[in-house]
Backbone as CSV, one residue per row, in Angstrom:
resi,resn,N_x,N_y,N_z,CA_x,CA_y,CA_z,C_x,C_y,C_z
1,UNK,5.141,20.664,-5.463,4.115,19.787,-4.910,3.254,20.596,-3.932
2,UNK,1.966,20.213,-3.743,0.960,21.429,-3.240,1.664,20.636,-1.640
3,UNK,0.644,21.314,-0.551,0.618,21.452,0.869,0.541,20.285,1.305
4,UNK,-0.495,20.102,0.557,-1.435,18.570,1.364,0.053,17.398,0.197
5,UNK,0.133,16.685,0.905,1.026,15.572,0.426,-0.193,14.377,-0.569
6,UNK,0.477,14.110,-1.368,-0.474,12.956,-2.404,-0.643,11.703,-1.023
7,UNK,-1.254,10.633,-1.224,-1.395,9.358,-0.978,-1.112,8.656,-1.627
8,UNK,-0.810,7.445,-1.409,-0.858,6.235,-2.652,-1.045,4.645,-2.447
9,UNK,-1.982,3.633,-3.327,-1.822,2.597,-3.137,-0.903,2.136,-3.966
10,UNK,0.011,1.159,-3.612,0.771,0.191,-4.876,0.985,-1.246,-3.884
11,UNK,1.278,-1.812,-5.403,0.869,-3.583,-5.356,2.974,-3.759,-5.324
12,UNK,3.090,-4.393,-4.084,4.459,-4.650,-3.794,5.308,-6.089,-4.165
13,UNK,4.679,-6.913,-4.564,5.379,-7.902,-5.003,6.123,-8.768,-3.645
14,UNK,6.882,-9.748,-4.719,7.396,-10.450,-3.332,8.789,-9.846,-3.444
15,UNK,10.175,-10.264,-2.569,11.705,-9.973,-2.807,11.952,-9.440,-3.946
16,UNK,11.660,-10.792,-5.171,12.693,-10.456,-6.535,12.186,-9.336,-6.979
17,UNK,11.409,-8.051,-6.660,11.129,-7.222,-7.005,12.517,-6.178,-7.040
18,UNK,13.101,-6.679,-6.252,14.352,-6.109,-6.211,15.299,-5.951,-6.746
19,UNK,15.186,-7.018,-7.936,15.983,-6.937,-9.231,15.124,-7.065,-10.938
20,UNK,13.553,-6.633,-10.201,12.797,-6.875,-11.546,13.563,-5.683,-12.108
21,UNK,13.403,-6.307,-13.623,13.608,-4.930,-14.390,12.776,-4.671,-15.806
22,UNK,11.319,-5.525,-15.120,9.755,-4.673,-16.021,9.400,-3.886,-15.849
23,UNK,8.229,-3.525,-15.727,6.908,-2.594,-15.426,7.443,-2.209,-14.035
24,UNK,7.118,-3.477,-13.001,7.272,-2.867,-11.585,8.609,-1.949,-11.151
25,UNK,9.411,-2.757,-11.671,10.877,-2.604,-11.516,10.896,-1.059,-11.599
26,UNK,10.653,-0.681,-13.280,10.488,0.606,-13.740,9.589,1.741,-12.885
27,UNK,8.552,0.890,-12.308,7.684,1.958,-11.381,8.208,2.542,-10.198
28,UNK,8.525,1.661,-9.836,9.568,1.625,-8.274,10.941,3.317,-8.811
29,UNK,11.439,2.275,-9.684,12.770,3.386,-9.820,11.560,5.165,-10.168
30,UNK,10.881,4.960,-10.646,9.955,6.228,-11.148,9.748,6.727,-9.662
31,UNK,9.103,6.074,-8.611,8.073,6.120,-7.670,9.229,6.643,-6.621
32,UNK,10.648,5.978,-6.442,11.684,6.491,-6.094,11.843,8.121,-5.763
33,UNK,12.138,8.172,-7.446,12.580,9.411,-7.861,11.675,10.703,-7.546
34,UNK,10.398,10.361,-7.244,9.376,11.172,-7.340,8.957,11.707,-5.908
35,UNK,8.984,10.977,-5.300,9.201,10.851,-3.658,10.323,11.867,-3.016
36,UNK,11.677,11.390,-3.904,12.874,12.083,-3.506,12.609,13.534,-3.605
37,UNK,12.491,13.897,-5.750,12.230,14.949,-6.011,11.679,15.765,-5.739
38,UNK,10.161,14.940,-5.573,9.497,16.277,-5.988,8.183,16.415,-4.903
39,UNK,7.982,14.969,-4.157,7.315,14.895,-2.994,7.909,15.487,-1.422
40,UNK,8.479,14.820,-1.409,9.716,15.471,-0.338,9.215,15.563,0.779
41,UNK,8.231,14.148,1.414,8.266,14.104,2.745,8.968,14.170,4.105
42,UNK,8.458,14.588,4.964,8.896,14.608,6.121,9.254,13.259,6.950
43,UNK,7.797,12.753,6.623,7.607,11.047,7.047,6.841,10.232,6.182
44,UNK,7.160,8.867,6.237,6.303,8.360,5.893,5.396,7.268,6.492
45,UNK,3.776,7.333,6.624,3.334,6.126,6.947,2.807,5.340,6.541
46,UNK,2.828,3.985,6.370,2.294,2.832,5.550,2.107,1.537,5.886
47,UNK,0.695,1.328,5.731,0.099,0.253,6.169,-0.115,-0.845,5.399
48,UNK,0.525,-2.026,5.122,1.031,-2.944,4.528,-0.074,-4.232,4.879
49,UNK,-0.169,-5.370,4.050,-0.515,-6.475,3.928,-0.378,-7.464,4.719
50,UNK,0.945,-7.170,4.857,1.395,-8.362,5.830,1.403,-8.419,7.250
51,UNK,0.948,-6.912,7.822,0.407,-7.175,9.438,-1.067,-7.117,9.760
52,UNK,-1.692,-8.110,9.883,-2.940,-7.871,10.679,-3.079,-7.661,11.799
53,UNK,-3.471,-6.603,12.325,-3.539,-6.805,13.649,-4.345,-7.854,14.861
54,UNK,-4.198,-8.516,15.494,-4.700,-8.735,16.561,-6.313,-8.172,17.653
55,UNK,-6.892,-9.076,17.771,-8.376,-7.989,18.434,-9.247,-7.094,17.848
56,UNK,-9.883,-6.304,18.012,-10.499,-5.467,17.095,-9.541,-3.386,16.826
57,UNK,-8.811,-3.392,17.429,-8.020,-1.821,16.634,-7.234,-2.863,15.789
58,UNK,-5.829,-1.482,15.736,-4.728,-1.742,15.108,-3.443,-1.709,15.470
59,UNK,-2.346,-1.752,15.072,-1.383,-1.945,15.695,0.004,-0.934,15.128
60,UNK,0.771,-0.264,15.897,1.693,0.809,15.152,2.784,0.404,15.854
61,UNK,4.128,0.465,14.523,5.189,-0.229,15.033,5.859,1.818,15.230
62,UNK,6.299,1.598,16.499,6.699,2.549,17.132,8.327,2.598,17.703
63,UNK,9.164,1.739,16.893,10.695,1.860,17.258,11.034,3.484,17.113
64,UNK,12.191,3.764,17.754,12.496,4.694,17.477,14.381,4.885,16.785
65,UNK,14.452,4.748,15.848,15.737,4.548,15.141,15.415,3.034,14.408
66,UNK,16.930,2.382,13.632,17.267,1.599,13.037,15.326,0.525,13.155
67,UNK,15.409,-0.004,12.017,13.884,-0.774,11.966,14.217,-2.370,11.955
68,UNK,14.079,-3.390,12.341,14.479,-4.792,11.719,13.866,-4.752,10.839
69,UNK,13.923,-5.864,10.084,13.806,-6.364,8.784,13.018,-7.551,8.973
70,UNK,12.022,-7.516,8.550,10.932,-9.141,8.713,11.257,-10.011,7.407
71,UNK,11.424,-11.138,7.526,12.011,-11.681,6.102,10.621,-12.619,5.983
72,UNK,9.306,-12.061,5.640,8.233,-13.173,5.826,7.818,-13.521,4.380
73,UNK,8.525,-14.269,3.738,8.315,-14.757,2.822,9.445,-16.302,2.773
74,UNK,8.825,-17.179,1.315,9.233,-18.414,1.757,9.586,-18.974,0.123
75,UNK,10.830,-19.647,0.408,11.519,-20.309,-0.717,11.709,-19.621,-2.113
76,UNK,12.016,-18.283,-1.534,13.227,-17.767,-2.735,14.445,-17.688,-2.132
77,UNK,15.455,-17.536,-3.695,16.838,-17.297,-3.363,17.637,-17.020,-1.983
78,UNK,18.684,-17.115,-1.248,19.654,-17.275,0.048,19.594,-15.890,0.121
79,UNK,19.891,-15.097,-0.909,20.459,-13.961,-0.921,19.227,-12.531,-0.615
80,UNK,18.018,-12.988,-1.083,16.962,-12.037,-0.381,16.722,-12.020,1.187
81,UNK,16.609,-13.387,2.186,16.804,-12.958,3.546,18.203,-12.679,4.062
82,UNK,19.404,-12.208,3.401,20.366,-11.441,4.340,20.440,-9.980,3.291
83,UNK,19.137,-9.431,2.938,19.077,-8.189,2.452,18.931,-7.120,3.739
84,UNK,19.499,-5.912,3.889,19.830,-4.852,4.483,19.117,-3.631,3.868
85,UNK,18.816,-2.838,5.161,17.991,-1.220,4.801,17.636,-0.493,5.897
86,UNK,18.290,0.678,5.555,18.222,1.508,6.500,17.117,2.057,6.850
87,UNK,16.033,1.679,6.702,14.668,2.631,7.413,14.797,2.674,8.847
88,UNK,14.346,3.483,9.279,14.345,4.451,10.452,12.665,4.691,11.292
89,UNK,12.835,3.953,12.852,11.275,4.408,13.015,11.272,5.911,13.586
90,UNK,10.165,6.492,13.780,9.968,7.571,14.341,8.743,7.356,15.263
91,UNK,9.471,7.185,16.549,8.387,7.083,18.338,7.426,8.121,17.862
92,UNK,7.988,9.059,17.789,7.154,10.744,18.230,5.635,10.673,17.532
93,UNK,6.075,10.161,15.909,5.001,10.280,14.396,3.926,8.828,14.797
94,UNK,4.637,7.736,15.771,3.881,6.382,15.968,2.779,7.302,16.725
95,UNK,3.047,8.026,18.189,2.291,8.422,18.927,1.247,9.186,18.293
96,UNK,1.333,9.934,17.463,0.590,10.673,16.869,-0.047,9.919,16.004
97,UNK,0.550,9.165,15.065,-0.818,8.465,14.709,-1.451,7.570,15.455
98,UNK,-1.172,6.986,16.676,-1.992,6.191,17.669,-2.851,7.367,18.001
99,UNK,-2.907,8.579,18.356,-3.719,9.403,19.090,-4.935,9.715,17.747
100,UNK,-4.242,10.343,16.871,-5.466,10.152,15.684,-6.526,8.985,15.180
101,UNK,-5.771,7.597,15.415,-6.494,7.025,15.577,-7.505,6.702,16.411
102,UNK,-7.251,7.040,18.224,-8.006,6.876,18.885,-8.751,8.100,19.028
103,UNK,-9.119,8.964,18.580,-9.950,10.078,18.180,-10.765,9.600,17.473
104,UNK,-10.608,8.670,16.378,-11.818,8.075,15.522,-12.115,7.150,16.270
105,UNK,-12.573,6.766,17.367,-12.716,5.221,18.041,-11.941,4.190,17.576
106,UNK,-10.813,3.824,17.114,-9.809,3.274,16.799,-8.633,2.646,17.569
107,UNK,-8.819,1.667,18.514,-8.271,1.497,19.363,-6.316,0.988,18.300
108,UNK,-5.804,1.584,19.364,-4.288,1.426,18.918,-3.334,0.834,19.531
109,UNK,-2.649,-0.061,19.498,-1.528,-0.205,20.427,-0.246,-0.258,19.903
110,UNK,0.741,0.644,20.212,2.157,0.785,20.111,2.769,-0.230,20.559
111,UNK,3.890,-0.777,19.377,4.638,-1.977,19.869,5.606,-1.865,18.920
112,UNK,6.781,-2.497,19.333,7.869,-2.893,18.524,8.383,-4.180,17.653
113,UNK,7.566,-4.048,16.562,8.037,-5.493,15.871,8.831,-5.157,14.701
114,UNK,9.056,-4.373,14.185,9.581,-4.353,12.727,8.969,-4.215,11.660
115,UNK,9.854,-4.354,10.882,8.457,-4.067,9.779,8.885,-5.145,8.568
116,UNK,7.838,-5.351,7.774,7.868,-6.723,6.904,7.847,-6.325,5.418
117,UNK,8.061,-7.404,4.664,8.288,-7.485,3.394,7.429,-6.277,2.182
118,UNK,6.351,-6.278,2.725,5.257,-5.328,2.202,5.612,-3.813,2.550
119,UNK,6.259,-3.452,3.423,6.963,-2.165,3.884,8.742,-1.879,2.508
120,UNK,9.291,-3.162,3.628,10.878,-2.343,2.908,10.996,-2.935,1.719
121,UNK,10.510,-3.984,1.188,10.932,-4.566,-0.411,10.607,-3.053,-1.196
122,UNK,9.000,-2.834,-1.345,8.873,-1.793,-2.176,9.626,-0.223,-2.104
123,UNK,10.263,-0.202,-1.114,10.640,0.768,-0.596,11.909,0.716,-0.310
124,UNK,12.380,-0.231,-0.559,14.167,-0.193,-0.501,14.169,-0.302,-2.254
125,UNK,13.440,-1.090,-3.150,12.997,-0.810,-4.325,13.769,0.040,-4.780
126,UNK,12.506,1.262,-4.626,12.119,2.579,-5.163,13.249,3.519,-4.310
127,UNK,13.785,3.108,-2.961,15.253,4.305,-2.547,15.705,3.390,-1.736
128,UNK,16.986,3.070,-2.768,17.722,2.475,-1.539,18.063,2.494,-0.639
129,UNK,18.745,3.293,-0.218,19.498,4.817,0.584,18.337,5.645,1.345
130,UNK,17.606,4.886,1.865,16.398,5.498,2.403,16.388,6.218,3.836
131,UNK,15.992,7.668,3.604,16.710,8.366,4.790,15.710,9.328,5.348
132,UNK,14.227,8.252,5.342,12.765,9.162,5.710,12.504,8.601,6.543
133,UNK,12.008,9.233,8.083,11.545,8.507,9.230,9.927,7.716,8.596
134,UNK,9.985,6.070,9.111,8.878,5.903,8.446,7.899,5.347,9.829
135,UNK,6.733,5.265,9.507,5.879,4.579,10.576,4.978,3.483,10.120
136,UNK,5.020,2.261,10.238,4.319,0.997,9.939,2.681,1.156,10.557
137,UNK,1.837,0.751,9.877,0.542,0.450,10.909,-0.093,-0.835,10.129
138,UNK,-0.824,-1.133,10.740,-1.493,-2.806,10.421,-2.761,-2.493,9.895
139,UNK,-3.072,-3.497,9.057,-4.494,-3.611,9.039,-5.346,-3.841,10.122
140,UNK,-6.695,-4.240,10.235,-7.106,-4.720,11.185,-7.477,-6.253,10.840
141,UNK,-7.831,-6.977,11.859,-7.738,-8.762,11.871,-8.612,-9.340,10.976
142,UNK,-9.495,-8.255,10.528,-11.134,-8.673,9.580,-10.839,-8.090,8.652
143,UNK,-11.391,-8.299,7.602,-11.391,-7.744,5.790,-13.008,-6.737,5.773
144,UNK,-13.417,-5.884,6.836,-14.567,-5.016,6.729,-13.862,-4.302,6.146
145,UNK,-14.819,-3.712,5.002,-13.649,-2.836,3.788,-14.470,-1.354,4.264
146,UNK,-15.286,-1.374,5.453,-15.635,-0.006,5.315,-14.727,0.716,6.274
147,UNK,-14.538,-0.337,7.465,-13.628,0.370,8.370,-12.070,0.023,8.268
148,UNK,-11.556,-0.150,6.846,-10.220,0.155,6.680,-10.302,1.672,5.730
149,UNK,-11.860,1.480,5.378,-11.825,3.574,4.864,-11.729,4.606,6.072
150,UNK,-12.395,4.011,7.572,-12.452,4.814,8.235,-10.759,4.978,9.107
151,UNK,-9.942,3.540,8.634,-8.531,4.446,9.200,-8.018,4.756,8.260
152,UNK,-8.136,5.191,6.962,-7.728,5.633,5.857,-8.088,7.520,6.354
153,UNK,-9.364,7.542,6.623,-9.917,8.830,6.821,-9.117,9.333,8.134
154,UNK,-8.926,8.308,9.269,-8.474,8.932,10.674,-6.869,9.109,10.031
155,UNK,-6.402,8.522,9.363,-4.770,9.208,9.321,-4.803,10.530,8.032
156,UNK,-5.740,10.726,7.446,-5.632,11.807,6.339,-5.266,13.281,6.804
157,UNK,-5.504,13.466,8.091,-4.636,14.607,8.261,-3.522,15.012,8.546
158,UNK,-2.658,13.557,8.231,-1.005,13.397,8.488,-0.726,13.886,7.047
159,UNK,-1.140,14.025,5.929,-0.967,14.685,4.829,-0.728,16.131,4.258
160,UNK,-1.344,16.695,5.838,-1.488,18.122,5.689,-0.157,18.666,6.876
161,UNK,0.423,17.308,7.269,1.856,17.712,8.073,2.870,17.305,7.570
162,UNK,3.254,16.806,6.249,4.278,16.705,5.746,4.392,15.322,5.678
163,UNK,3.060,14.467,5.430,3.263,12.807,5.818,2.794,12.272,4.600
164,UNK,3.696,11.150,3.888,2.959,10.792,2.488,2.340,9.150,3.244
165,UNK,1.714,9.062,2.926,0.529,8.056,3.119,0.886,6.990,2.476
166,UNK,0.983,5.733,2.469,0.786,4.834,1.018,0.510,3.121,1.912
167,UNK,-0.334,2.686,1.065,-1.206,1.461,1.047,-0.537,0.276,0.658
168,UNK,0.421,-0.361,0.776,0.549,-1.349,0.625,-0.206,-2.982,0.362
169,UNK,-0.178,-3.580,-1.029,-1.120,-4.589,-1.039,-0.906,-4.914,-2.587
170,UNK,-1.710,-5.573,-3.154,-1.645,-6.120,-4.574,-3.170,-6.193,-5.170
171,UNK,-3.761,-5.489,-6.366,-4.745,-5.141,-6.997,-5.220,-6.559,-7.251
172,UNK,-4.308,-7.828,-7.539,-4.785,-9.101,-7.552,-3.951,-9.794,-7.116
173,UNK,-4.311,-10.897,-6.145,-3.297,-11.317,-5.441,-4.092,-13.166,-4.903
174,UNK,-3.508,-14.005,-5.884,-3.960,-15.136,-5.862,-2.696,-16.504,-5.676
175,UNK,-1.945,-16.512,-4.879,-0.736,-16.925,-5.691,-1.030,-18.974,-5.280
176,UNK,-2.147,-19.298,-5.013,-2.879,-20.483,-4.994,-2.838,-20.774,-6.454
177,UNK,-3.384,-20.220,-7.296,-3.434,-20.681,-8.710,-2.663,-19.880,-9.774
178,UNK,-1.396,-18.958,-8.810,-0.683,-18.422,-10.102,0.041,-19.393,-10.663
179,UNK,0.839,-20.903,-10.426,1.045,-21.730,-11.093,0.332,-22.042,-12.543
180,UNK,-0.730,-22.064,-11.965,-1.722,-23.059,-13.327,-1.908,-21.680,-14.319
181,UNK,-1.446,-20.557,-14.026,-1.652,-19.835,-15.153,-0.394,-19.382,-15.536
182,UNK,0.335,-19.577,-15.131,2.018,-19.166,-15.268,2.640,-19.777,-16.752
183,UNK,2.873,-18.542,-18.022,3.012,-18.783,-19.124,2.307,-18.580,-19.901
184,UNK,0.653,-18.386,-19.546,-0.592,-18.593,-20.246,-0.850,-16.608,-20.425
185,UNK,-1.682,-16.096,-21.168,-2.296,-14.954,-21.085,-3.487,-14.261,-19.892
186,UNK,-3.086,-13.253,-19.274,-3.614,-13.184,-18.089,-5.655,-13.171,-17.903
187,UNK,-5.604,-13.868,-17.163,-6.880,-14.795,-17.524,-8.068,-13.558,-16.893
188,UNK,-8.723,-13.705,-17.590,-10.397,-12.887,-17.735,-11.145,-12.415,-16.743
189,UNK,-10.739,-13.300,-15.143,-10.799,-12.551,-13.981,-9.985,-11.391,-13.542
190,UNK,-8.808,-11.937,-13.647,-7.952,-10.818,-13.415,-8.739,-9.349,-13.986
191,UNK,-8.647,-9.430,-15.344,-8.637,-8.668,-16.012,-9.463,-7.812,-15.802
192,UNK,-10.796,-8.326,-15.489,-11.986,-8.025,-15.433,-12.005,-7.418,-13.887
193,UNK,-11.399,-8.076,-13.038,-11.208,-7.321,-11.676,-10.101,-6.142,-11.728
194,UNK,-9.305,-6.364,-12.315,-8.643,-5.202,-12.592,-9.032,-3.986,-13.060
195,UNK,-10.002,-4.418,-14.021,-10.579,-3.416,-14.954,-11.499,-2.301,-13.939
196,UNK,-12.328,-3.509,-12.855,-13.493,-3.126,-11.535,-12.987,-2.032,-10.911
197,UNK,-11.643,-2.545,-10.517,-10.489,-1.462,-9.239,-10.848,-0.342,-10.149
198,UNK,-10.008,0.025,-11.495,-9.479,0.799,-12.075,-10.809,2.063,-11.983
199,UNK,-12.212,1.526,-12.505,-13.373,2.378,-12.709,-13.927,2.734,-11.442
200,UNK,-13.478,1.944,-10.593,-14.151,2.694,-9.149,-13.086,3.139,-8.560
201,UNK,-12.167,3.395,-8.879,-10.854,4.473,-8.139,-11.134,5.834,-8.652
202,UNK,-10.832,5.656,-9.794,-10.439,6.639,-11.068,-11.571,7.487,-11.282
203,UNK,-12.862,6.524,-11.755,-13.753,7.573,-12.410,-14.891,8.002,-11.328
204,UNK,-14.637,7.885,-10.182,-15.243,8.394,-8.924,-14.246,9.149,-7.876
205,UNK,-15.185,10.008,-7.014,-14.022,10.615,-6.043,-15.349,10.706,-4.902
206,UNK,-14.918,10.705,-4.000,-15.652,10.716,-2.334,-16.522,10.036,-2.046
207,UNK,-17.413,10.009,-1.435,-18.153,8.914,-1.340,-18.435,8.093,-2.038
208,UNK,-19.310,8.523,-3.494,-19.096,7.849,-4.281,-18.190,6.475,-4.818
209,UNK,-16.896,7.264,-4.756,-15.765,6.095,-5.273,-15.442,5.000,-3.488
210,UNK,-15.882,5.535,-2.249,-15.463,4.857,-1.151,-16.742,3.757,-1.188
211,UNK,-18.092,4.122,-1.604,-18.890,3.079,-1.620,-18.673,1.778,-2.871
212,UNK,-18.073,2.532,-3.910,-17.568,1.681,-4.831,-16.833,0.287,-4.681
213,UNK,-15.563,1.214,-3.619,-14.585,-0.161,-3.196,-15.215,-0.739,-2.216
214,UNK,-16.286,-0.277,-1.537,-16.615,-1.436,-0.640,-17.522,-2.137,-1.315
215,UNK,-17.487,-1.913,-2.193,-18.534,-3.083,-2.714,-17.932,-4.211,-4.164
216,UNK,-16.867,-3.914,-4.364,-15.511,-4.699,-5.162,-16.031,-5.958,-4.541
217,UNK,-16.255,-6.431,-3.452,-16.280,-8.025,-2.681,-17.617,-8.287,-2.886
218,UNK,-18.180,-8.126,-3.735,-19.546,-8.546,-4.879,-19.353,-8.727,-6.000
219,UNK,-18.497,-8.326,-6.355,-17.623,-8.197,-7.438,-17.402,-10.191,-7.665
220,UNK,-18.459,-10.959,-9.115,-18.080,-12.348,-9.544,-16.835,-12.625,-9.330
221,UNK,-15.756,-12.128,-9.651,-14.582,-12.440,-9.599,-13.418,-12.477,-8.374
222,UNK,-13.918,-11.647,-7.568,-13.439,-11.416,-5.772,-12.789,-12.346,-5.563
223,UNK,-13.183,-13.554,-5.332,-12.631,-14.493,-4.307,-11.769,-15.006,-5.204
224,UNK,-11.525,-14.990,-6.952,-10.864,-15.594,-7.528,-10.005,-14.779,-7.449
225,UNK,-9.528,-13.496,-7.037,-8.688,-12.490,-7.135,-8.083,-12.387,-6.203
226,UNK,-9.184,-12.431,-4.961,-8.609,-12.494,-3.554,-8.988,-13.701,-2.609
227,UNK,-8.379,-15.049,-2.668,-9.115,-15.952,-2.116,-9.398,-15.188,-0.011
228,UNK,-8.314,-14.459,0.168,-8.494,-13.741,1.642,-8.308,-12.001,0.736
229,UNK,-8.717,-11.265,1.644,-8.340,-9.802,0.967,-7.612,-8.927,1.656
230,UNK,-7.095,-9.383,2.914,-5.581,-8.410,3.051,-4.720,-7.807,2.143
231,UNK,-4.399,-8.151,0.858,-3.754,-7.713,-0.278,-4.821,-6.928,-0.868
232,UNK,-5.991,-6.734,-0.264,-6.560,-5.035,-1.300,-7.318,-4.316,0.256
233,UNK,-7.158,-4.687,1.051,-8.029,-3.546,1.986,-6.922,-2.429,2.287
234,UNK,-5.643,-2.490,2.025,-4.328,-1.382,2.029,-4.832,-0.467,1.025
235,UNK,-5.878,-0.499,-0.173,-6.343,0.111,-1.130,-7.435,1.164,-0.619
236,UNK,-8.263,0.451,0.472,-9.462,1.123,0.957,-8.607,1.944,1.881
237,UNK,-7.395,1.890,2.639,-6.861,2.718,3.549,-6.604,3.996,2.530
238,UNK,-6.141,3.671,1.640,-5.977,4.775,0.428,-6.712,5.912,0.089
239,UNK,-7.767,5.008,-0.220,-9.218,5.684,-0.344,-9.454,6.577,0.884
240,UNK,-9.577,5.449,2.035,-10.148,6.556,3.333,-9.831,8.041,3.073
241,UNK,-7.936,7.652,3.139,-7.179,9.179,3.445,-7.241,10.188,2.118
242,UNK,-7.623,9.627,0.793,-7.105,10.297,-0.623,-8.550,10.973,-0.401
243,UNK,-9.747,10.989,0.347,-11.084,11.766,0.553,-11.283,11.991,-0.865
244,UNK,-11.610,13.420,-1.286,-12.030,14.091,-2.560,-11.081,14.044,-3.538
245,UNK,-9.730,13.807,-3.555,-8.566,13.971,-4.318,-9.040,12.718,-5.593
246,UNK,-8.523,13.646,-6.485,-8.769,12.408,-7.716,-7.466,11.435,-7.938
247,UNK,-7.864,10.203,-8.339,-7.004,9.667,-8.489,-6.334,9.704,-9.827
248,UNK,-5.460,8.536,-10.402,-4.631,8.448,-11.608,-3.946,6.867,-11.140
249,UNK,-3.673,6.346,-12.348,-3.792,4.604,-12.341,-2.443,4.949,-12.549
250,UNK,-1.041,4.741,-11.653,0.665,4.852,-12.249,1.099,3.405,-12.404
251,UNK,0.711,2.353,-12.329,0.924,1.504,-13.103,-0.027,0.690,-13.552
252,UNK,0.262,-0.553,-14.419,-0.603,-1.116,-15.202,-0.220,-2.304,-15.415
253,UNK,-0.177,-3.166,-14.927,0.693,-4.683,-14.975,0.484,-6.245,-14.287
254,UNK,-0.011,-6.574,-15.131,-0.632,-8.093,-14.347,0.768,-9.320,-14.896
255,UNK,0.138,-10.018,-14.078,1.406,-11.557,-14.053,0.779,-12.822,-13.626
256,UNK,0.477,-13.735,-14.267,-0.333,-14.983,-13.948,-1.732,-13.957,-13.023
257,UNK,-1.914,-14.520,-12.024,-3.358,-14.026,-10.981,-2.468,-13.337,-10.571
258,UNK,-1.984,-12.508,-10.597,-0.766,-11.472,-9.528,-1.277,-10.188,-10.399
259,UNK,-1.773,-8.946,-9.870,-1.941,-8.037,-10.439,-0.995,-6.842,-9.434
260,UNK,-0.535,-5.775,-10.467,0.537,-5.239,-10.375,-0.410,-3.205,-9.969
261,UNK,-1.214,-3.110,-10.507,-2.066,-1.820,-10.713,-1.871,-0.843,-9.044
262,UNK,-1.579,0.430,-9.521,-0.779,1.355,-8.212,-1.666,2.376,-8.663
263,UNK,-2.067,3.220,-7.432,-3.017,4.206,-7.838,-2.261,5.585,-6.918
264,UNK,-2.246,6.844,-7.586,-1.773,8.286,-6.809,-3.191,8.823,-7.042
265,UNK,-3.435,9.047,-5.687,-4.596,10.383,-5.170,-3.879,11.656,-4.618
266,UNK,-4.289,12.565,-5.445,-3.899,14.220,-5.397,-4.983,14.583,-5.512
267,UNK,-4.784,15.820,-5.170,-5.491,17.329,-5.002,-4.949,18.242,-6.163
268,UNK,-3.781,18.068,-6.373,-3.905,18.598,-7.470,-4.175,18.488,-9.064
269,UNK,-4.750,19.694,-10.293,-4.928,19.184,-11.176,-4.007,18.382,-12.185
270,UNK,-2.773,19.005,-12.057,-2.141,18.174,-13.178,-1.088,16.947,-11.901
271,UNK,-1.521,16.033,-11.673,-1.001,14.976,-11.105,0.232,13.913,-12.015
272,UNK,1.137,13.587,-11.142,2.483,13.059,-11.721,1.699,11.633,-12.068
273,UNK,2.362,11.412,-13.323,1.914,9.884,-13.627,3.184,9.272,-14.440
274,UNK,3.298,7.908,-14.506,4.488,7.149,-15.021,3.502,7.063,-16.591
275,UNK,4.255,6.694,-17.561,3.467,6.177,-18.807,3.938,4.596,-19.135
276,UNK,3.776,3.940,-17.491,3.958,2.701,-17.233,2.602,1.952,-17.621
């Protein structure tokens, strides 16, 4: 694996991801292995869906050892909120990315909450046995998709210290009307927004592809995809930090309005991909 560490967005699902054994399921165990093998971070940091921050910065969970466990999800199975995982914070890596951030005008504040469903599901997933200091950061309180590129860009040089990056969120994420499509063939928005992500990740790189995603929320289908868009601005953090690196689509998988689509940005030419 080159110097600079890959980035990545992926779409995390809720709990039962934890015993899927489709597409995601399969990505995870891939995404696992790949991490372990052949990525071989130092740390990891990842900014997830499920914290917005508060005010106008952001917010970095800065424990130092053992992490709680946020159980923020509602009416599945007994047995997903007394799930266990060893992630680990790292004080030292919080500070440092609070300081990088406030170098970009990025106001930061260090605090101790834990970290939530959008962090350890996908990531107890993909390693159980998880034994990488990790660092949580939040979105910010607004869905401006330009300045979740610009903390995408302020943490990109944690890549070049041994830090894998990754975006937490869901490529479509509607679960208001995943009922009424639940059983049916995945319906023409999705698809069609899926299709949007895929051509402005993939077949663009730097500015180019960063003006692209900010402009996805023009995109006819947006609000049917994302009635709020916390579940795709973890994508634009992606973007920020993946700069010039090309991307590659490692999964491919929709479910009622629930879209599944995970993207790796490298630098290098022949980039790892699942044939998920």
């Amino acid at each position: 694996m080159a110097s600079r560490l890959p980035t990545f967005f992926i779409s995390h699902g809720g709990p039962n991801l934890l015993e899927d054994k489709g597409k995601p399921g399969k990505f995870y165990e891939w995404f696992g292995k790949l991490i372990k093998d052949e990525i071989k971070p130092k740390a990891v940091v990842i900014v997830s869906a499920h914290w917005q921050a508060n005010g106008k910065g952001v917010s970095v969970e800065a424990t130092e050892g053992p992490l709680k466990l946020i159980y923020d999800f509602y009416g599945f199975p007994s047995q997903y909120y007394k799930q266990t995982w060893n992630g680990t914070g790292d004080a030292p890596l919080a500070h440092r990315v609070s300081d990088l951030l406030k170098k970009r005008g990025i106001p930061a504040t260090l605090t101790r909450r834990g970290i939530d469903h959008g962090v350890w599901v996908p990531l107890k997933r993909a390693i159980p046995d998880f034994d990488i200091p990790l660092v949580q950061v939040s979105t910010f309180a607004h869905e401006n998709m330009e300045e979740h590129i610009k903390l995408g860009e302020a943490l990109q040089p944690l890549r070049d210290e041994g830090v894998l990056i990754i975006g937490s969120g869901a490529a479509v994420h509607n679960l208001h009307d995943m009922w009424n499509y639940m059983n049916k063939p995945t319906p023409s928005f999705v698809k069609n927004f899926d299709q949007k992500i895929e051509e402005s990740v993939v077949k663009l790189t730097g500015e180019e592809r960063k003006k692209a995603v900010c402009n996805l929320n023009q995109d006819p289908g947006f609000r049917k995809c994302h009635p709020t868009a916390e579940h795709l601005v973890p994508l634009h953090v992606a973007v920020g930090a993946a700069g010039d690196d090309k991307a590659a689509k490692v999964l491919d998988d929709n479910f009622s309005t629930i879209g599944w689509a995970s993207y790796q940005f490298s630098n290098e030419d022949k980039q790892q991909k699942t044939e998920l």
